[in-house]
N, C-alpha and C positions, 0 to 999 in steps of 0.2 A: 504494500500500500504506500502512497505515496503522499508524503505531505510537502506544504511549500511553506515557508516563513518569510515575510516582508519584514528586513529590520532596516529599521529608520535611527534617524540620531536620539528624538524624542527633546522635550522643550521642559524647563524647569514651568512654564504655564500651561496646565492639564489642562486649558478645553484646547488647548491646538494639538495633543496631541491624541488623534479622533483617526484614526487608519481604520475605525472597523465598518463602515461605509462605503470607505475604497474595497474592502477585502468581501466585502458581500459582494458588489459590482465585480471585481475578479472574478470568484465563484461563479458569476451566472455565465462572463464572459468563456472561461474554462470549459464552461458544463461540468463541475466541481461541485460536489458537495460545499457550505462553507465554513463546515468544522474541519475540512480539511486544508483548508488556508489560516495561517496564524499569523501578528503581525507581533514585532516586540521593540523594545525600545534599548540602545545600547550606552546611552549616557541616564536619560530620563524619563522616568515614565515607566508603565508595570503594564505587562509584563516584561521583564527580561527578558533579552537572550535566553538564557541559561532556561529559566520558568517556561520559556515556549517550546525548548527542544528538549525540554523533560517531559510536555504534556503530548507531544508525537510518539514522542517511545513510548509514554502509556497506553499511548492509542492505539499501539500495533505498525508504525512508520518502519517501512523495509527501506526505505529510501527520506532523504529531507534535500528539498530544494530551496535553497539560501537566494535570495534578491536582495539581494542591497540597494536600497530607498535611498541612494545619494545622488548626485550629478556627475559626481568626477570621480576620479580614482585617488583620494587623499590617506591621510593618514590610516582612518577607518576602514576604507576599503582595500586599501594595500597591505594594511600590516596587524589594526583587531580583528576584522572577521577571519581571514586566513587562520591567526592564531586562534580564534574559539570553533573554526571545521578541525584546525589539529586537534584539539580538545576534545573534542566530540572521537573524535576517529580513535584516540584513545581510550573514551570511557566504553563509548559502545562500538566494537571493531565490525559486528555486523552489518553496521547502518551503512549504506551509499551516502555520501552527503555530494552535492552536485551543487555551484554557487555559476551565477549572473555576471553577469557584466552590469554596472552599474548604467543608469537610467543614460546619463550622458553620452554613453562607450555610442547609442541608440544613432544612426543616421537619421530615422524615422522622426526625433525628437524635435526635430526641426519645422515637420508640419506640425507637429501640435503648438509651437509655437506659431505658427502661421494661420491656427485654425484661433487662437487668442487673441490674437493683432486683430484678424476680419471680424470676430465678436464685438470686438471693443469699438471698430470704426464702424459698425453696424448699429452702435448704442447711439453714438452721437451723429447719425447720418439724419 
């Protein structure tokens, strides 16, 4: 079974950090169940890391697929997630763990930005 985690940086101000919206809208987009998508926060915000790739291995996760909710390839992306899939591949040597390219790595990122701009000039037209 497969599960996927969105981790994001997470904001010391809890109503921004609200991914469980996104993670429903994934779900449908997937055709995923959406207890099979989990989102976690890696500075702020609950759940953790850690707290969300313990509730896939509760769940039965043959596999966990890591997305990294950033823009670019920074600190986070380069050098804490890497080190918490070591981790993981350590505690539980069964699991697959499979990570993303972050949001930016995306050529596509580019129309959504271009589908933002035409919203915006569509507001004030």
């Amino acid at each position: 079974m497969d599960k996927i985690i969105i981790i994001a940086h997470g904001s010391p101000k809890k109503e921004i950090n609200n991914l469980d919206s996104m993670v429903e809208d994934l779900a449908i987009v997937l055709g995923k169940k959406v207890e099979d998508i989990k989102y976690a926060y890696l500075k702020y915000g609950s759940p953790s890391v850690d707290e969300a790739i313990t509730k896939c291995v509760e769940e039965g996760a043959k596999r966990i697929i890591i997305h990294p909710f950033f823009l670019s390839s920074g600190s986070h992306v380069s050098f804490d997630i890497p080190k918490i899939i070591e981790n993981i591949k350590k505690l539980y040597p069964q699991l697959e763990v499979l990570c993303t390219n972050p949001l930016g790595k995306s050529k596509k990122l580019v129309y959504v930005i271009k589908d933002l701009i035409e919203e915006n000039l569509e507001r004030i037209s």
